[in-house]
N, C-alpha and C positions, 0 to 999 in steps of 0.2 A: 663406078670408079675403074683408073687403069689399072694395068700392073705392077705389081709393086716391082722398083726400080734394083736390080740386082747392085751390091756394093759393087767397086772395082780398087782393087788396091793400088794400082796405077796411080788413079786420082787420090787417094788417100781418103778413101769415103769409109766414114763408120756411123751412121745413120741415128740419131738420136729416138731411142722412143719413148720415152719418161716426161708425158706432158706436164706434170706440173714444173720439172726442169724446165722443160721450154717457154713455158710461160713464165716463169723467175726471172729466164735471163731476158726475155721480150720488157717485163716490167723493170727491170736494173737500164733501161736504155730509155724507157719511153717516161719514168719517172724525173728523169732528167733533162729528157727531153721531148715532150710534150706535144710538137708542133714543128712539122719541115718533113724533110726527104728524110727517110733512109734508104740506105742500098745494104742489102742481106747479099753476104757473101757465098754461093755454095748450099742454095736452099737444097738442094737434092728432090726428096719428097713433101717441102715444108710444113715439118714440124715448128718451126719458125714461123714461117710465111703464115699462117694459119690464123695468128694471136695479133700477126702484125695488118694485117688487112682488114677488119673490123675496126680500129683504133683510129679514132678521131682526131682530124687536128695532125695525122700521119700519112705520108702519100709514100707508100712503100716500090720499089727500086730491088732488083736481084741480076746478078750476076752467075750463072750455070754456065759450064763448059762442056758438061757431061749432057749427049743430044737424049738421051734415054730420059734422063731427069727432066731437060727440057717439056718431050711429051708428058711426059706426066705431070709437070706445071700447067702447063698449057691445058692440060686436059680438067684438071681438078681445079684451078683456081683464073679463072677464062677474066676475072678484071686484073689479073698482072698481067695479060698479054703484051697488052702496047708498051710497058717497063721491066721488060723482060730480056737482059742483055747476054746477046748468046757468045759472051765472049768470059776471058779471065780477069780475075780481080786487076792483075798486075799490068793486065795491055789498057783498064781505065785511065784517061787524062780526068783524073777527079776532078781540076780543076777548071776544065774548059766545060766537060759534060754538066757539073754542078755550080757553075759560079755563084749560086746564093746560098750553097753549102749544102753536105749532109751528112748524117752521121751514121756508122757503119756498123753492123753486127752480124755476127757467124759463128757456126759450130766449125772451127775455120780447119784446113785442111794440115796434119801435123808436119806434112813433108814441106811446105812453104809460108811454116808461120811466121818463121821472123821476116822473109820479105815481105808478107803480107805489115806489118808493123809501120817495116821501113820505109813501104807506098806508101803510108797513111801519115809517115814523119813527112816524105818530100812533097805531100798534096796537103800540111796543115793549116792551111791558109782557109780552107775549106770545110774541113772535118772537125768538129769542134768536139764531138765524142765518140766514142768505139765502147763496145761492149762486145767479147768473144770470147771464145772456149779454146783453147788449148791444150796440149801436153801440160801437164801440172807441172814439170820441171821447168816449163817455158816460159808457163807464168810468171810461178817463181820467180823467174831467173828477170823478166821486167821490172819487177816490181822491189828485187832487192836493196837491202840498203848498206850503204858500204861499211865495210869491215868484213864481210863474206866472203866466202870459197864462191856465190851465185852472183854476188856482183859483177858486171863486165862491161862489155861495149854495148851492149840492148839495153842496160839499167841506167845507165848513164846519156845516153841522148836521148830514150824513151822520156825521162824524166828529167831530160832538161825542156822538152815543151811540152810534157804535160803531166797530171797529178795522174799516180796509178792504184788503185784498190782493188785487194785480192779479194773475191766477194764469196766463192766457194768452192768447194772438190767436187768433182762429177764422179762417179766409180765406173767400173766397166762395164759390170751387167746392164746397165739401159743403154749398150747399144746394138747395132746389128749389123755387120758382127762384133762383137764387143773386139777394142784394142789391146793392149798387151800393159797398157798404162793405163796411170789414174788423167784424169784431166782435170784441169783450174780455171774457170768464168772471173774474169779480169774486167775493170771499167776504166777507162782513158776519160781524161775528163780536159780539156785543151788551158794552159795556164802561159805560154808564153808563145809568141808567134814568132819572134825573135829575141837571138841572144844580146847580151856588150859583149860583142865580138864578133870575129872575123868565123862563119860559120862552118866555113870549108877547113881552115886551120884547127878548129875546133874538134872534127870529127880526125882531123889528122892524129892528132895531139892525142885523142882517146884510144882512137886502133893503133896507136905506134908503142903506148905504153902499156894495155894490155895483151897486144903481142908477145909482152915478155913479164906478161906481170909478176913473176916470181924475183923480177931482179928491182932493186932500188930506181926510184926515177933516174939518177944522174945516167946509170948505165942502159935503163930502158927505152929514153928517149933521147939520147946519147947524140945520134944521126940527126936530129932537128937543132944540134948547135947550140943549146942553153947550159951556160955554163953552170957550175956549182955557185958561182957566186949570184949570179941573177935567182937560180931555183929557189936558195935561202933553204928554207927549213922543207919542202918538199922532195928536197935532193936525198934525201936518208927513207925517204917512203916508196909505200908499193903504190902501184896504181888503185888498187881495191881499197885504201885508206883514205880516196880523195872523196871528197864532194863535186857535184858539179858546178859549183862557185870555185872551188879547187882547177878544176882544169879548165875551167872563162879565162882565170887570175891566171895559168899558165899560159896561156894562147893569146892572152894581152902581154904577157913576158914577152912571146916571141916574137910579136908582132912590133913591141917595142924595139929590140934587139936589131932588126929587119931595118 
């Protein structure tokens, strides 16, 4: 065996070592799905990669940036060689690389979770589930449901295309070096490829009123021109009170309005 690959904080590497974790969260992906591609985001030393290469019916895909990690993929696990992308998550075209789909899993890196999310929203054509590890406020914070202080703009387009299940807490000591926070294993599970509506408006409509979610829709989205009379009964609420059939119904407003 090589050696062991030193974290780098730079990259946000905190190294999982608690196999039966690894293998929970390997089984919360592959119980669902069964059969295709995955791309593992960030194997490092794969403690992932490990559970996922034996598993039948799975043709495993990884994504490393860190050239260190690289050699010692390479060195320890010689049949990911040729799907071995020595680049980042976020420079993948999921959907030209994968056009028959795959679905994506990682102990993913805390400094670029929610873009890692927001690839996996603009590539869901493709991605049909995610299964990853997070900052456990991040999780949370996908998977809230409105009326929260954690609901916001990730909870709301996260779960306008797809179902989200908080599956567990990770604690610190299993990792290396352990983080400063607890983590949360989330499962994305793909439920809508597209909205009734206008998509780009959609996303507007969501970052413009929690921008200011402390204030009433009429004043928070105030700047998109929907009057008191069109908003009706949404015009006296905060953005964290809507659903995401709430803000469809507001972004077909506007679009009527238009």
């Amino acid at each position: 065996m090589t050696q062991l690959v030193r974290a780098k904080k730079y990259l946000g590497q905190h190294f999982l070592t608690d196999q039966q974790i690894a293998e929970n969260i390997v089984t919360a992906l592959v119980q669902v799905f069964p059969t295709g591609k995955i791309l593992e985001v960030g194997p490092g030393m794969g403690v992932l990669t490990q559970f996922l290469l034996p598993t039948k019916g799975i043709e495993t895909w990884a994504a490393e940036v860190d050239g260190e990690s690289v050699s010692y993929l390479l060195a320890n696990y010689a049949s990911l060689s040729e799907r071995l992308l020595q680049e980042s998550f976020l420079d993948i075209d999921l959907s030209r690389k994968f056009p028959s789909g795959v679905s994506v899993i990682g102990n993913f890196p805390y400094n670029i979770s929610s873009q890692i999310i927001f690839h996996i929203l603009d590539h869901r054509s493709v991605v049909p589930f995610m299964v990853g590890m997070f900052q456990k406020e991040v999780a949370e914070r996908i998977g809230a449901q409105k009326g929260g202080k954690e609901y916001g703009i990730i909870s709301v387009i996260t779960q306008a295309y797809y179902e989200v299940e908080y599956l567990f807490t990770v604690h610190e000591h299993v990792f290396n070096p352990p983080p400063k926070v607890k983590s949360g294993v989330i499962r994305l599970t793909r439920k809508n490829l597209s909205l009734a509506c206008d998509e780009d408006v959609f996303r507007k409509v969501v970052k413009t009123a929690f921008n200011q979610r402390r204030k009433k829709l009429r004043n928070a989205i105030s700047s998109l021109g929907l009057s008191d009379e069109l908003l009706g009964d949404f015009a006296a609420k905060r953005a964290e009170e809507l659903s995401v059939s709430d803000f469809i119904e507001i972004t077909n407003m506007l679009n009527r309005q238009v």
